[in-house]
C-alpha positions in Angstrom: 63.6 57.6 52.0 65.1 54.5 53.4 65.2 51.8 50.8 62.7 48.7 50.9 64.0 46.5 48.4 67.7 46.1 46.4 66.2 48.2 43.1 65.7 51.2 45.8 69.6 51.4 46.7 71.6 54.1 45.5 74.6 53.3 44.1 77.0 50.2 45.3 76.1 48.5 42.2 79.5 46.4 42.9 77.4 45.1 45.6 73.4 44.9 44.6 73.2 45.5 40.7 71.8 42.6 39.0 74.2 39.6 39.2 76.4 41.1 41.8 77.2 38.9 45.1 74.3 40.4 47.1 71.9 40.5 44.7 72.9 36.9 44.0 72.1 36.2 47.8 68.9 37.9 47.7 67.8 36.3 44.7 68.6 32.5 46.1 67.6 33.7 50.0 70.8 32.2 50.5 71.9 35.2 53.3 75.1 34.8 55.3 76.3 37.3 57.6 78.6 40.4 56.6 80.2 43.7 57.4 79.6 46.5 55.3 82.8 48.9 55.4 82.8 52.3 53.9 82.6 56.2 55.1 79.3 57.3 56.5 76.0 58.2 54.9 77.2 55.8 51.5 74.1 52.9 51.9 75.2 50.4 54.7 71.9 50.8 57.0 69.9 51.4 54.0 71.5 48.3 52.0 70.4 46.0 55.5 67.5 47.6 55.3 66.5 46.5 51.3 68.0 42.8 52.4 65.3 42.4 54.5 62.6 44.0 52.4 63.7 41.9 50.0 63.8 38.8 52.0 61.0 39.3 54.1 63.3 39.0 57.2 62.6 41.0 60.4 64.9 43.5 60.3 66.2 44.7 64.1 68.9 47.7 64.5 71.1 47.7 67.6 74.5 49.8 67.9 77.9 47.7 69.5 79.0 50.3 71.5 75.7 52.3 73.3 73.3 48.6 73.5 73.7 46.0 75.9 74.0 42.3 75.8 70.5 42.2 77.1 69.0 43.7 73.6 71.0 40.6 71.8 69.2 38.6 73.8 65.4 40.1 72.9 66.7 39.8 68.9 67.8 35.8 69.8 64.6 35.0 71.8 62.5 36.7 68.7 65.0 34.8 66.4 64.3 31.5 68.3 60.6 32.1 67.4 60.6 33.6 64.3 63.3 31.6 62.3 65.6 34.1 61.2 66.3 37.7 61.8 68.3 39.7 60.4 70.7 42.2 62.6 71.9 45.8 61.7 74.9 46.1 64.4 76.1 49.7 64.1 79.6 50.5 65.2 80.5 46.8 64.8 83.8 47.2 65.5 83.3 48.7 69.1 81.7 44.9 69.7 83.2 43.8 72.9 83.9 40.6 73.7 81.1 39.4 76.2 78.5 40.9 73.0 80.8 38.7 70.7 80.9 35.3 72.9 76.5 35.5 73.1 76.6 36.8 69.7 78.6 34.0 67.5 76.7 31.3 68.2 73.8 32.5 67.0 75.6 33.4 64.2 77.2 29.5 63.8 73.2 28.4 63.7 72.2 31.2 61.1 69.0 32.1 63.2 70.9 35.4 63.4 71.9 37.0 60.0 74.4 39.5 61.1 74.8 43.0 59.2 77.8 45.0 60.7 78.1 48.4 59.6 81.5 50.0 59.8 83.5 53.0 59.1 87.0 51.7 60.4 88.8 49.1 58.2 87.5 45.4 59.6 90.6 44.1 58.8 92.2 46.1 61.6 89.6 46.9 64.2 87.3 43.7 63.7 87.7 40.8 66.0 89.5 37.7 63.9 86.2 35.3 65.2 83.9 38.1 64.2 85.7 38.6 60.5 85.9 34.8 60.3 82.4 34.3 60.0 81.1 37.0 57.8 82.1 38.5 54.5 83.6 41.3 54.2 82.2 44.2 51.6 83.2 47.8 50.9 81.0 50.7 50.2 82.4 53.5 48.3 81.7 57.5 48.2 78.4 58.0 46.0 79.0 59.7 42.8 77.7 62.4 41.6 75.2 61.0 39.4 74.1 58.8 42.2 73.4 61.6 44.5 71.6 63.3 41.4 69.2 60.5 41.6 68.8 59.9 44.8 68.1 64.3 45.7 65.8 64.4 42.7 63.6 60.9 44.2 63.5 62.9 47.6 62.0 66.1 46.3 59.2 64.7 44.2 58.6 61.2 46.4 55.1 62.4 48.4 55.2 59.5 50.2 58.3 59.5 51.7 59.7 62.4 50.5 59.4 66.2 50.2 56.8 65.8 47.2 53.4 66.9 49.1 55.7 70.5 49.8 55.5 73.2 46.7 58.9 73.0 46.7 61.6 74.0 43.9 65.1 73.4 44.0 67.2 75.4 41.7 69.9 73.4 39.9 73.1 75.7 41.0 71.7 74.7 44.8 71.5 71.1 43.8 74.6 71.1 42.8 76.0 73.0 45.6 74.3 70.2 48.2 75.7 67.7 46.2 79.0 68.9 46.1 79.2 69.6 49.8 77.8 66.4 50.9 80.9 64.8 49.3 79.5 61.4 48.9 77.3 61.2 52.4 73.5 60.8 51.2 72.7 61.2 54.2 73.7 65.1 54.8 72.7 65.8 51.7 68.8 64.7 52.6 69.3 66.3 56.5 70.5 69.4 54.6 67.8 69.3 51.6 65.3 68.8 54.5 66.2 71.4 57.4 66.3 73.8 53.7 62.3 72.7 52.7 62.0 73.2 56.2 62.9 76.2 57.2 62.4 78.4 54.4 59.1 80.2 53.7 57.1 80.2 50.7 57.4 83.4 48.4 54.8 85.4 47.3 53.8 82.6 44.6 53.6 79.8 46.9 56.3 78.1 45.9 59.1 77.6 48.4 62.3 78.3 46.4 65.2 76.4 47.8 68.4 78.3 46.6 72.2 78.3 46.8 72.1 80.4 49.3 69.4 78.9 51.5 71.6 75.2 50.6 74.7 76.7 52.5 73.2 77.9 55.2 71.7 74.4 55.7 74.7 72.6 55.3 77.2 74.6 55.8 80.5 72.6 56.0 82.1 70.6 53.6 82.6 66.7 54.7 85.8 65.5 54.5 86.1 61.9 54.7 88.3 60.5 57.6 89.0 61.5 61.1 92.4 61.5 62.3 92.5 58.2 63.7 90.3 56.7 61.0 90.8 54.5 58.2 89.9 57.2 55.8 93.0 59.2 57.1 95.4 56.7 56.6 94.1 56.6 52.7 94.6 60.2 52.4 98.1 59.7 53.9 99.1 56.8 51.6 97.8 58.6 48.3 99.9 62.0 49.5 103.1 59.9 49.8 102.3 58.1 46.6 101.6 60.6 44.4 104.6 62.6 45.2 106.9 59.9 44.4 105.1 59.6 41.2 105.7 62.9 40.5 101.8 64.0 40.0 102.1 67.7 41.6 98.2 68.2 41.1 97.4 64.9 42.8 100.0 65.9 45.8 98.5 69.1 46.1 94.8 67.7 46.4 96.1 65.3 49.0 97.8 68.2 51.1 94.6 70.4 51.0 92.7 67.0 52.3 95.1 66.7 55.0 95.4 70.8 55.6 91.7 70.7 56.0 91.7 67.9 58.4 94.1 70.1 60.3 96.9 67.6 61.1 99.9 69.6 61.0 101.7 66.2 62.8 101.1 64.0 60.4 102.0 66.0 57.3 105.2 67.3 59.2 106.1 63.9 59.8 105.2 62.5 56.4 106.7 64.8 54.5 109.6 64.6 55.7 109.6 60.8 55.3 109.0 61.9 52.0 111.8 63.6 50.9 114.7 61.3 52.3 112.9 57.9 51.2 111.7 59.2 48.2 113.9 62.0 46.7 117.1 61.1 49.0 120.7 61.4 47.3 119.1 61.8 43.8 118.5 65.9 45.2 119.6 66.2 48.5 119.1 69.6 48.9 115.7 69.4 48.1 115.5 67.3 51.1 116.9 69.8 53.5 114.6 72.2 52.5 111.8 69.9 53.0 113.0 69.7 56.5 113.1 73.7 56.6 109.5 74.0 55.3 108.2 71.6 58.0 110.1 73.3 60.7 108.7 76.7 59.5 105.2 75.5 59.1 105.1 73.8 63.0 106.2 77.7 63.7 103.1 79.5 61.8 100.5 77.3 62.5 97.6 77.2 60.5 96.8 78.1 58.0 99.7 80.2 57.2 101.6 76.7 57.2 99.9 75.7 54.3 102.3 78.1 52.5 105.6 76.2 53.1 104.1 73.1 53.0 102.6 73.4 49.8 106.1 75.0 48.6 108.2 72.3 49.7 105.3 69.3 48.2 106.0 71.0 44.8 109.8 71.2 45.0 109.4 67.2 45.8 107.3 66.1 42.9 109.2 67.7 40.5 112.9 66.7 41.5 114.2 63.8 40.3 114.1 60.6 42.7 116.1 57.7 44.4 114.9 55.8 46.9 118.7 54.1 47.0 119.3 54.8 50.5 116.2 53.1 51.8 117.0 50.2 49.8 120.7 49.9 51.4 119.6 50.1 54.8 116.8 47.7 54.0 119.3 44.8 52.5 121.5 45.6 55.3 119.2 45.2 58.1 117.9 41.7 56.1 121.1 40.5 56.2 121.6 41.1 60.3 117.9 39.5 60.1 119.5 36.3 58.9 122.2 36.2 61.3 124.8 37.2 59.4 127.1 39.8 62.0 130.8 38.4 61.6 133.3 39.2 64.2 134.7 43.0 63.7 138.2 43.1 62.6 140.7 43.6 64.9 142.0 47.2 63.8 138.9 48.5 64.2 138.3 47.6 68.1 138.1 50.2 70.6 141.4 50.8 71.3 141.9 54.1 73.6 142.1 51.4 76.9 145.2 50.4 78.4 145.4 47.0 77.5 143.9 47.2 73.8 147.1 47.1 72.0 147.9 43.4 74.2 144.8 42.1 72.4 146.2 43.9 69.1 143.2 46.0 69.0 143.4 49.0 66.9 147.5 48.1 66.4 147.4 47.7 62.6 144.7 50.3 62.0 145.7 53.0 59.2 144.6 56.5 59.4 142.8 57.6 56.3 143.7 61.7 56.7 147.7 60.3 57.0 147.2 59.5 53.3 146.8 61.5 49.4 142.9 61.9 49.2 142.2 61.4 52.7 141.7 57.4 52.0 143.6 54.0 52.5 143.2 51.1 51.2 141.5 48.5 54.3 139.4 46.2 55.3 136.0 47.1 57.4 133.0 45.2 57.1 133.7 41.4 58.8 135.7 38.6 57.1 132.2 36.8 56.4 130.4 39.7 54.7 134.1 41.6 52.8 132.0 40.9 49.4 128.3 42.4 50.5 127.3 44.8 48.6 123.9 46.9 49.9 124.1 50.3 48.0 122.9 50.2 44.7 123.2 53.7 43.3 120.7 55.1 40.8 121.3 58.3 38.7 118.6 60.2 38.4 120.3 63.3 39.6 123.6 65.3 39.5 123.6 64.2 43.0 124.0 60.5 43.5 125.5 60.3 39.4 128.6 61.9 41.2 128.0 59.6 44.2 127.6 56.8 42.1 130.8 57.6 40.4 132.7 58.4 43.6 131.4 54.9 45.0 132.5 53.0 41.8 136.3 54.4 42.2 136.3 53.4 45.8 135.1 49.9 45.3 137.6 49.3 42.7 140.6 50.9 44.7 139.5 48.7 47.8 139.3 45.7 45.7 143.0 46.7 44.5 141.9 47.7 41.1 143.3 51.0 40.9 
């Protein structure tokens, strides 16, 4: 079912609907070299493979990381003689860098029209003379409708297809393979196929693919993004995000991506990122229990953890939020950044040394608890920086409305105000 031309493709019409940037290409046989970036089974191979049958190109498929600089040199020699070629390099960014040196001037002389196919983000794992002369496009899942078309072309092509087998699949089972394919076309078709297969033909003739037959042939639901993958990191990003905009059904999604992925680490970690740059002094309880729900989920395990976890991402997307501590480190840590350290004043030197009062260390320092309140009037940051400012208190809770308060009287007390 491999596509032989552009009007084959399922979906990425971004990329090869009429008008669009490869298309456009196609159309003028004005091909440059590119990597095609997205999770697996979503059109990359099959997209090289309609640029050449659209072109006319020789189309050769090698894989970065398992072939050897000797099977570049076969797709160069036939390059040489042919004009151009164009190359499918799977696993492009496991290219190393004896492959890359042979490779790029081949690439500089367009006798090689390089296709990379990715599933890690090329930004990150692509080398920069590599990236620098290709461009760069991203496939996305296939949507439902798109997988629709594509399953329904597969059962009744009989060239290429299942379409020569008296085969019938039920709707509920299409939509079960659909659903579990999550995007990959190409488990759905393994699946559809091992299930045309394998199954027998009833009494009529007719092989009758159904739900249950579909979930024995594909039998575990894809979820997009290994640990170390790109994919994760997306998954990871949304989570955070969605908690601190409050979306408790978009949090909870996110968790069951990540629960289902099994990395207990990351979430632990994450979440409790979560709660003290997100929610912080605006509920600060909320953040200690945050802390409490990781700690009791790295004690369950899975998948009891999920309960805790799941209590504690709740708790966060509904409390109010302040990401006002964050910000004050931040501003303080720019301000070091630009140099700006000023000499500690002298009554606040280490003065427990015999010696330290000579240097006047510690000799005009004023203990707060000696005074009403607990507090004294007196100078700590360094002459240079007396008037910096890096807390900026919001109020979006009980909490940090009474801190905010508490750090208004202060200020204007130090500043002899009060």
């Amino acid at each position: 079912m491999r596509p032989r031309s552009l009007e084959e493709v399922v979906g990425q019409q971004h990329l090869i609907g009429p008008g669009k940037i490869i298309w456009r290409m196609v159309e003028a046989k004005m091909l440059s070299s590119m990597i095609l970036y997205g999770p697996p089974g979503t059109g990359k191979t099959s997209i090289a493979s309609a640029i050449a049958g659209s072109t006319k190109y020789a189309l050769r498929t090698l894989n970065a990381a398992t072939d050897t600089k000797k099977d570049l040199q076969v797709v160069a020699e036939e390059a040489k003689m042919s004009g151009t070629v164009i190359l499918l390099l799977d696993e492009i960014h496991r290219l190393d860098k004896a492959k890359q040196d042979f490779l790029l001037p081949h690439l500089e002389n367009g006798r090689i029209i390089l296709i990379g196919a990715t599933t890690e983000n090329p930004y990150i794992t692509i080398n920069p003379a590599i990236r620098s002369r290709t461009q760069i496009f991203e496939v996305h899942p296939l949507t439902i409708d798109d997988m629709t078309a594509a399953i329904d072309r597969a059962v009744s092509d009989p060239e290429r297809g299942l379409g020569k087998l008296p085969l019938e699949l039920d709707e509920d089972a299409k939509q079960q393979l659909i659903l579990t394919a999550n995007g990959d076309l190409r488990s759905a078709l393994n699946g559809l196929e091992l299930a045309a297969r394998s199954t027998a033909p009833g009494d009529d003739g007719v092989i009758h693919l159904t739900s249950q037959v579909i979930a024995e042939s594909i039998q575990q639901r894809r979820i997009a993004g290994d640990k170390d993958g790109d994919a994760h990191y997306d998954v990871i990003s949304a989570f955070q995000k969605s908690i601190r905009g409050s979306d408790t059904d978009a949090a909870l999604h996110y968790l069951a991506r990540l629960v289902e992925m099994g990395d207990l680490p990351i979430i632990a970690r994450r979440l409790m990122v979560i709660a003290y740059e997100d929610i912080g002094l605006a509920n600060p309880p909320a953040c200690e229990r945050a802390v409490a729900a990781v700690q009791a989920a790295q004690q369950l395990g899975f998948p009891e953890a999920r309960i805790p976890l799941a209590n504690a991402v709740i708790e966060l997307c509904l409390s109010p939020k302040s990401n006002s501590a964050i910000a004050a480190i931040d501003s303080a840590l720019a301000r070091l950044a630009k140099g700006n350290t000023g000499e500690i004043p002298a009554h606040l030197k280490d003065a427990h040394y015999a010696g330290a009062k000579k240097l006047g260390h510690g000799v005009t320092y004023r203990y707060p608890h000696d005074f009403p309140e607990d507090w004294v009037r007196q100078q700590y940051l360094p002459d240079r920086l007396q008037n910096d400012r890096y807390y900026q208190p919001k109020q979006n809770g009980t909490f940090e409305t009474a801190y905010a308060k508490q750090y208004q009287r202060l200020l204007q007390a130090q500043r002899g105000r009060q």
